[in-house]
N, C-alpha and C positions, 0 to 999 in steps of 0.2 A: 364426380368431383375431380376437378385439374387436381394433379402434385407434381412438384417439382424435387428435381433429383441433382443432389450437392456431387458435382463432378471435380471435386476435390481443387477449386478457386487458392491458389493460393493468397490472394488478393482480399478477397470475402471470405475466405474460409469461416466456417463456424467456431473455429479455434485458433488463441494465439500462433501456431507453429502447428497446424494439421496435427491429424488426430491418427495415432497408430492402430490398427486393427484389436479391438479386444474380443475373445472366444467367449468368454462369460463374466462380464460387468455388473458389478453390484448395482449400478445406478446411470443415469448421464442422459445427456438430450433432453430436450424441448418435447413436452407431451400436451396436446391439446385434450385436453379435459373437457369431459360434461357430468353438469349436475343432474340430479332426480329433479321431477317435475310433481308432485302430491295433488290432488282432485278430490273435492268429496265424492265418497261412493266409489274410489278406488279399491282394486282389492292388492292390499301391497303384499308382497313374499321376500322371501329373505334376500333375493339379486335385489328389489330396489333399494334397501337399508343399508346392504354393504357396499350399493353403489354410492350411496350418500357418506359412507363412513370412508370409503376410500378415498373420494373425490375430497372431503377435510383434512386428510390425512397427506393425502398429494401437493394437496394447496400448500401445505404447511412446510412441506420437504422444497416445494419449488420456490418460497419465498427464502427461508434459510440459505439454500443453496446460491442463490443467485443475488439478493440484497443483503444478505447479513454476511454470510459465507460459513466457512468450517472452520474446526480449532478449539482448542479449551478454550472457555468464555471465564470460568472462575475453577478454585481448587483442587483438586488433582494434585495435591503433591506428593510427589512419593521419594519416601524417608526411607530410612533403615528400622529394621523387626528385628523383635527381642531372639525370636527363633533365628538360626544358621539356616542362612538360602532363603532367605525368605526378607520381602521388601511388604512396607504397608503405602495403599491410595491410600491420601485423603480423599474425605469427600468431594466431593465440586459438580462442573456439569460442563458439559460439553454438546460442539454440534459435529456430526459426522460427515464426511464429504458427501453422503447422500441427503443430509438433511434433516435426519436423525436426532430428537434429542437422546441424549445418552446421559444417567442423571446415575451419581453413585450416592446414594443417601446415607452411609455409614461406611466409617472406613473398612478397607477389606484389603484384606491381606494376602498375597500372590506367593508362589510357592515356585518361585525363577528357577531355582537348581532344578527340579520336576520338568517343568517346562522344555528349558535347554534338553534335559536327558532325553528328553522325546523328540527334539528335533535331531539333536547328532545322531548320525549313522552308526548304526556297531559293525564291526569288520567281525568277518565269520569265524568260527573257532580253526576249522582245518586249514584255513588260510595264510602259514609258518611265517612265508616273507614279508608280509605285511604288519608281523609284530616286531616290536625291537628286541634284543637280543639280551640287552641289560636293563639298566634304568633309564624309563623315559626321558629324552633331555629335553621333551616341550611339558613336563608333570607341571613344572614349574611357573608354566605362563600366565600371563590372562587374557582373556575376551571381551569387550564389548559387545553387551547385546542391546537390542533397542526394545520397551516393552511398547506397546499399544494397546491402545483400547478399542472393543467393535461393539457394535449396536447388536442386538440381541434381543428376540422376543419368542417367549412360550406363551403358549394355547395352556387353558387352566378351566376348571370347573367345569368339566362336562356332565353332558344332562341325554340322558336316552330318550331322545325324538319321540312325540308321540303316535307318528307317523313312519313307520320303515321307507324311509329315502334311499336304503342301500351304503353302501360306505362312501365316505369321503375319499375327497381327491388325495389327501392328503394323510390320510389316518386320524389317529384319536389325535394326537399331539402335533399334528405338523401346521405348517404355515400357510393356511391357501389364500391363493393371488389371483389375479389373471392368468397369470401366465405359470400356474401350474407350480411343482417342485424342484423343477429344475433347475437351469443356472440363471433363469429369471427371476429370481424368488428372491427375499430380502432379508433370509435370516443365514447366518454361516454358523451356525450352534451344533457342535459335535455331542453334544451329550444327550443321553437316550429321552425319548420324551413321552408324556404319558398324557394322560389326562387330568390328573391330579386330584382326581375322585375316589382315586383306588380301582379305578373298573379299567379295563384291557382295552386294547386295543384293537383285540382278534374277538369273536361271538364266545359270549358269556357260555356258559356248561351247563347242558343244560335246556336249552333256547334253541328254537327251530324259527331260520332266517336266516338273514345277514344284519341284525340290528347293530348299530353302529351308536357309542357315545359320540356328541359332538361337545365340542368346547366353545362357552360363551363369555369368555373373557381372554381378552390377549395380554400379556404381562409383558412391560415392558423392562426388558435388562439390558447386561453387556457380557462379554467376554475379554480376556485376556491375551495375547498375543506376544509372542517374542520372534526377534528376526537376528540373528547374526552381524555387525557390523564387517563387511568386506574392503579391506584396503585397497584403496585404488595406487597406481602409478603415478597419475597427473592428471591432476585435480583441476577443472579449468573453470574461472568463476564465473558465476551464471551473468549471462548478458541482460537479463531483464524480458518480459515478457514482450512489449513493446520493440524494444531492441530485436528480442530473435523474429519476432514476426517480420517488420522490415525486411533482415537479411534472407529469412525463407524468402521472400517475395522477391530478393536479387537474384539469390539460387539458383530459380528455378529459369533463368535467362540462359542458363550453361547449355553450350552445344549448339544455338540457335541461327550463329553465322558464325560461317567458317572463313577462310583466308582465300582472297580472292585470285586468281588466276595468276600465273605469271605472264606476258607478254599483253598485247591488243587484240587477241582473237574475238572477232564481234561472237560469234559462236558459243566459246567457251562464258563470255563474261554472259550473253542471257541464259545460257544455263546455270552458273553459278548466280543468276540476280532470281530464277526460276524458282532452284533450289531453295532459298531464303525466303522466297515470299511463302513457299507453299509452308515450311518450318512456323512461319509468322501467322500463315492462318489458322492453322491449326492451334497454337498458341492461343492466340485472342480468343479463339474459339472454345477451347477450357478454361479460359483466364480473362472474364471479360469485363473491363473497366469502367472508369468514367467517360473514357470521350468515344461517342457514340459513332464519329467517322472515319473510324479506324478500316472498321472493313473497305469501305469504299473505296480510302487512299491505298491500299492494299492491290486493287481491282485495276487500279493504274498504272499499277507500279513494273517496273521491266518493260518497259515500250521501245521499240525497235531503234541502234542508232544510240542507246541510254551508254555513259560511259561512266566506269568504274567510280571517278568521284561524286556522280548525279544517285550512282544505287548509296555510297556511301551514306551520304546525307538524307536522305530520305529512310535508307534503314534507322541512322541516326537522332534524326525527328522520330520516330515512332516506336522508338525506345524509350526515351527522352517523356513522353508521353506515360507511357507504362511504369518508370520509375518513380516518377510525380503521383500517379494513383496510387503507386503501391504505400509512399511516403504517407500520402494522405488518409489513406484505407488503416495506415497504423496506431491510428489516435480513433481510431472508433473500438472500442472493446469489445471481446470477441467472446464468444460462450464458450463453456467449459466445454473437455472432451469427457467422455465416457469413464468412468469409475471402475476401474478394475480391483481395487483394494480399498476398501472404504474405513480403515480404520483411522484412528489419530493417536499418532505418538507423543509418547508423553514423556522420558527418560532413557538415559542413556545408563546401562549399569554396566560396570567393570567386575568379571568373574576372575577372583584364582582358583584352578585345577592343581594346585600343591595337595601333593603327596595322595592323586586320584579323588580326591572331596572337590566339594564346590564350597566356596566361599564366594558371600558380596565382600565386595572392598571396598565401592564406592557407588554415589550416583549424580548421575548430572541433569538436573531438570532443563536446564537452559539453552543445551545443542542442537537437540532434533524436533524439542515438543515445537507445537503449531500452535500458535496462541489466536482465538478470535478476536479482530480489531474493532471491537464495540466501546461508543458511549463512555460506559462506566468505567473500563477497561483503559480509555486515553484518560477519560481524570482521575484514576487509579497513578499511573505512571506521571501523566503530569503535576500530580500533587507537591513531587520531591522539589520543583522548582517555584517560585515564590510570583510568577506570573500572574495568577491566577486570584490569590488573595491580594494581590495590589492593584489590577488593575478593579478589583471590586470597590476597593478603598479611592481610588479613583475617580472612579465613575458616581460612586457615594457621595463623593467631595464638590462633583459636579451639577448634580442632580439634589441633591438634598441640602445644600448649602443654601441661606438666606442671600438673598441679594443685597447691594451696599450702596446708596446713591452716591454717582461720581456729575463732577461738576465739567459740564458739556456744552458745547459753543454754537452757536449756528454760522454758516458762512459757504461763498459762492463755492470755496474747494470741494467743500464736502459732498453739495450735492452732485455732481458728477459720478458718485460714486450709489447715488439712489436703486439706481436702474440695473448694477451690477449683480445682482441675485439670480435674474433672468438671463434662462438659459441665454446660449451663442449658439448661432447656426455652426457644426461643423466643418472645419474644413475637409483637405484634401489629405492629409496627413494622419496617417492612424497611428503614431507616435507622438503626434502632441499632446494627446494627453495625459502622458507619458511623462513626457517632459516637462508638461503644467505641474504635474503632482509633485516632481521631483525639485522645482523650482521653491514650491511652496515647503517644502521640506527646508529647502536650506533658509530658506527666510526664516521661519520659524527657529531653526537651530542654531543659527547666525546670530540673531536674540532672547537670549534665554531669560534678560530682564521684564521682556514684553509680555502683558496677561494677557490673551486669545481667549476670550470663555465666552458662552451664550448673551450677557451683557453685552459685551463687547461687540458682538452681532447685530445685537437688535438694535445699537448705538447706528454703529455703518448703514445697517439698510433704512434706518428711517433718515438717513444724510445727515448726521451731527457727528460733530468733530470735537476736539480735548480741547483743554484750556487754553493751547497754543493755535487754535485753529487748524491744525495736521488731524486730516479721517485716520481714524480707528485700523484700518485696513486698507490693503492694495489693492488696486484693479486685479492683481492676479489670486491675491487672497477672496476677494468679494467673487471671484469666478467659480473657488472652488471654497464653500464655505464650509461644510461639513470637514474636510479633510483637514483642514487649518482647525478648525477648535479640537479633532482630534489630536493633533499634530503637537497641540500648543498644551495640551491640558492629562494627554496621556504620553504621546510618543517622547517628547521631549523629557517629563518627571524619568521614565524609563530609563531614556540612555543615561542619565545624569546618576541615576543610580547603579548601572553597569558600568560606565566610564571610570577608570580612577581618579583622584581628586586633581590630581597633577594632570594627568591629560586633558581632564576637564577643562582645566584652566586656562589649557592651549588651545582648546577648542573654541572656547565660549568669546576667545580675544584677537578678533576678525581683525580690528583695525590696527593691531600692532604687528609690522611682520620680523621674525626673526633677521633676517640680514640688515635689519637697521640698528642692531644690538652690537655695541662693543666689546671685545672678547674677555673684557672685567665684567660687564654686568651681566652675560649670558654666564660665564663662571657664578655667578654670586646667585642670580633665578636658579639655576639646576642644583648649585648649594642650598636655597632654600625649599626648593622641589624634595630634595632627599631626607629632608626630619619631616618626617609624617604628622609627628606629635606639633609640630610650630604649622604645620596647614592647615592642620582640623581644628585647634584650638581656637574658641570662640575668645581668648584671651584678650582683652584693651592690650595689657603691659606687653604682652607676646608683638601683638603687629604692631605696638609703634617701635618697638625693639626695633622689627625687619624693616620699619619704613625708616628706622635712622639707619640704619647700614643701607641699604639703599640709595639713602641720602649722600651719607658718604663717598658709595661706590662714584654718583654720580659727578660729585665734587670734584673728586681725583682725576675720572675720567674730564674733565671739563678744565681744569688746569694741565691735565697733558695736550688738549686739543688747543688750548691758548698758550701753549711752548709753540707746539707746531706753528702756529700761526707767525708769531713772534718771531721766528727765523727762519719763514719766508718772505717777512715785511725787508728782516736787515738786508738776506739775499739781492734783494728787488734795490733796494736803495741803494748797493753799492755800485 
C-alpha cells in the first residue's frame, strides 16, 4: 500500500499555521477506519465487538470534531457555593476538542481552593531566604485561575472470565485501547480505579493462577481541572486563522534571495543567479503548488550572457506565482493539529490569599469559556433581536394572505416584458450580477409606495399591465424576480423599521433634492423633523396644522423671491 509523507507544505499544510511537535496528544489527525464484517457461522470473540464498538465510538469523535466542533453546547455554569472555596457547575453538556461528549447530569460542586493547593509549589522548610522575614506583602493578593472541564471514563462491573485469559493490558480498572496505556490512551483520571465489584485487582487469596476480573461496562465521566492565569507583557491580537496561514506561507520565502553582486562580473552574477535557483528548487520541492511548470522554468533559468535584470524578473514571476497559491490555498480549510490538552474551559475565577485562606471572590463565565456554535445555540443568542419573529410574520403575510383582484389592462408595452422570466445568457463580467441585484435594490427602495408581491408577478410574466397601461415591473426587475419580491415584501418592511421615522422620510423622497430648498423651509422641515410626537401622530388636526405653516413658510418665501425680482426689473429699466 503507497503513503504519502506530509513534509511540512506550508501551503497545503494539514493545519491552519503548521502543527508543532506534541510528545503525548490526547487526540488529533485523520484515522482511516474499518468496520467489523458479521457472516453466518462466524465465530466472533471479543477483538471483533470491540472492533465494532470502537469503530462507533470513532465515528462519533471524528464527526464532532470535525463538523460540529468543540465547546460548551449548553449549561455549564458555574456560580458561587454556599461552602468557602468552593464553586458549583451547573449541569449542561459539552463536546471535547477530542470529540468527546462530556455530559454533567447534576450539579457538582468543585472544591478550587484543594485544587489550587495542589498545584502551587511549597518552598521547603530549611530554605531561610526564600521565606519573608515579616508579613507577607503578596498575603493580600489575588489570582485568576481558569477551571476546565476533561472527559473522563471508568471501567465498572467486572465479572471473573470464565476462561483464565491472564491479566489485562490494562488491570481491573484501566482503560484499554489500541494503543495500550500510555500516552495514547484517552483517559487522564488520577484517581485510583478498581473494578467496582469490590474484587482486586491483584489474584484473589486463595486462588491458584493469574485469574483476572475484567470490567464490562465503561462509565462515562469528567474531571475537573485548574490552570493558573499568567500575565503576559504584550498581548498581540490574534490575526485570525486564515490571516496567519497566509502570513505562514509568506514567511517561509525568508532567506531565499539574497542581494545581488555588486559590479558586472558575468562570473559572480551566475553564481549568484546559481545560488538562487538551487534555494528555489529546493523550495518548490517541499512546497509544491498549483502551477505545475515551475520546475521546468527553474531548468532554464541562469543561461550564460543572463544579466542581473533578466535573473530579477524571472525570480520575480516565480514568486509572484507562489504568493498567488499560497493566497489561494488560504480559503480552503485546513484540518486541525494534534490535541495536546483536550479539556474545555469554562470560567475564570478570582482567588484572594488574605490572611493565608483562600477565598472565591468572583467568576467570569464569559472570558476564557469556548462556547459550541450550534443550531440551537445561534437561535438561543439570535432570540434578543426581533429579526426572527418578523421576518416569520412576514413571510406569514406573504404566503398566507388571500389574494385581492386588481383591475389589469392588456397592451403592446407589456408584452415585451412576457419573455423576461427566462433566463439571459451570461455575460463577460462576473460583477454584473452584482450590480443587477444592487440596481433592483435601489428601485425597490426608491419606491416604497410600490407593492412587489407574488400577484404582482404573475401579473408581469403573463404580459398585463395596470390601469394606466405601465407593466407591473422592469426589465431589470422581470430579470431578477425572486430578489425583487424579496426585496419589496421583506427587505424594504425591514429597513423601514430600522430607519428612523425622519430619516425615513429623507430616504423614501428621491425626487425632492435638498439644495433646491430655501433656508426658511429647510429651517421649518428639520423644525418639524425634531417633535417626534407631530411625525408619528396619525392626527387630521396635527398635519394640517404643518401643512398650514408650510404654507405659510412658502408664502413668505415666494414674496421675498417676487421683491427680488421687482428690483431687478427697476435695475434693468433704468
Amino acid at each position: 500500500m503507497a503513503s504519502v509523507t506530509n513534509r511540512g507544505n506550508p501551503m497545503t499544510n494539514n493545519t491552519s499555521s503548521g502543527c508543532a511537535p506534541v510528545c503525548c496528544p490526547d487526540c488529533g489527525g485523520l484515522e482511516c477506519l474499518c468496520r467489523p464484517r458479521f457472516f453466518s457461522g462466524q465465530l466472533l470473540t471479543e477483538d471483533d465487538l470491540n472492533l465494532l464498538d470502537r469503530y462507533i465510538t470513532s465515528k462519533n469523535k471524528l464527526h464532532n470534531r470535525y463538523l460540529v466542533g468543540w465547546g460548551v453546547v449548553c449549561g455549564m455554569n458555574v456560580v458561587c457555593d454556599a461552602c468557602d472555596g468552593m464553586v458549583t457547575v451547573k449541569s449542561g453538556y459539552a463536546l471535547s476538542p477530542c470529540g468527546d461528549d462530556i455530559v454533567v447530569c447534576a450539579d457538582a460542586a468543585v472544591d478550587i481552593c484543594s485544587m489550587i493547593q495542589k498545584c502551587t509549589k511549597k518552598q521547603p522548610r530549611d530554605c531561610q531566604p526564600t521565606q519573608p522575614g515579616g508579613p507577607d506583602p503578596c498575603a493580600a493578593t489575588t489570582e485568576k485561575w481558569i477551571l476546565s472541564i476533561h472527559y473522563d471514563e471508568k471501567s465498572s462491573r467486572g465479572i471473573v472470565p470464565l476462561k483464565n485469559t491472564g491479566s489485562s493490558s490494562c488491570g481491573c480498572g484501566g482503560h484499554a485501547s489500541s494503543s495500550g496505556c500510555g500516552c495514547g490512551g484517552s483517559t487522564k483520571s488520577s484517581a485510583s480505579k478498581s473494578c467496582g465489584c469490590g474484587a482486586s485487582s491483584q489474584p484473589a487469596s486463595g486462588t491458584t493462577g493469574s485469574v483476572q476480573c475484567q470490567p464490562t461496562v465503561v462509565c462515562e465521566g469528567y474531571t475537573f481541572q485548574v490552570c493558573k492565569v499568567q500575565p503576559t507583557l504584550e498581548q498581540k491580537p490574534p490575526l485570525g486563522a486564515l490571516v496567519q496561514r497566509f502570513t505562514d506561507c509568506l514567511t517561509a520565502l525568508k532567506g531565499l534571495v539574497s542581494a545581488p553582486p555588486v559590479g558586472n562580473d558575468p562570473q559572480q552574477i551566475q553564481n549568484w543567479c546559481c545560488a538562487i535557483r538551487d534555494n528555489l528548487l529546493n523550495f518548490f520541492a517541499d512546497n509544491p503548488g498549483y502551477a505545475c511548470s515551475i520546475p521546468s522554468q527553474l531548468a532554464v533559468m541562469c543561461q550564460s550572457g543572463a544579466d542581473v535584470q533578466t535573473i530579477k524578473q524571472d525570480v520575480a514571476y516565480l514568486l509572484a506565482q507562489y504568493i498567488k497559491d499560497c493566497f489561494c490555498a488560504a480559503f480552503l480549510p485546513p484540518c486541525a493539529c494534534a490535541i495536546e490538552d483536550a479539556s474545555v474551559p469554562l470560567a475564570t475565577i478570582t482567588v484572594s490569599k488574605k490572611n493565608g485562606g483562600c477565598r472565591v471572590v468572583s467568576i467570569c463565565n464569559l472570558d476564557v469559556r469556548k462556547f459550541a456554535v450550534t443550531m440551537p445555540n445561534l437561535s438561543y443568542w439570535l432570540s434578543a433581536l426581533p429579526f426572527a419573529q418578523n421576518l416569520r410574520k412576514l413571510l406569514s403575510s406573504i404566503c398566507c394572505k388571500p389574494l385581492v383582484k386588481r383591475q389589469v389592462a392588456f397592451g403592446d408595452q407589456a408584452n415585451q416584458f412576457r419573455t423576461r422570466i427566462v433566463d439571459e445568457p451570461a455575460g463577460n463580467d462576473p460583477l454584473q450580477p452584482t450590480r443587477d441585484f444592487s440596481q433592483v435594490l435601489a428601485e425597490v427602495f426608491l419606491q416604497p409606495n410600490q407593492t412587489i408581491d407574488t400577484q404582482t408577478l404573475a401579473y408581469s410574466i403573463l404580459g398585463l399591465a395596470d390601469e394606466k397601461g405601465q407593466p407591473f415591473l422592469s426589465p431589470l426587475e422581470m430579470s431578477h424576480p425572486l430578489e425583487t419580491v424579496l426585496a419589496n415584501q421583506i427587505g424594504l418592511p425591514f429597513v423601514q423599521a430600522v430607519i428612523p421615522s425622519g430619516l425615513g422620510r429623507t430616504v423614501s423622497s428621491p425626487g425632492e433634492s435638498p439644495f433646491s430648498q430655501s433656508p426658511t423651509t429647510a429651517k421649518t422641515q428639520r423644525n418639524d423633523a425634531a417633535q417626534p410626537e407631530a411625525a408619528s401622530s396619525g392626527d387630521l388636526k396635527t398635519e394640517l396644522a404643518a401643512m398650514r405653516t408650510q404654507m405659510a413658510t412658502m408664502k413668505k418665501d415666494l414674496a421675498h423671491s417676487q421683491e427680488q425680482i421687482d428690483k431687478l426689473n427697476k435695475r434693468r429699466n433704468r
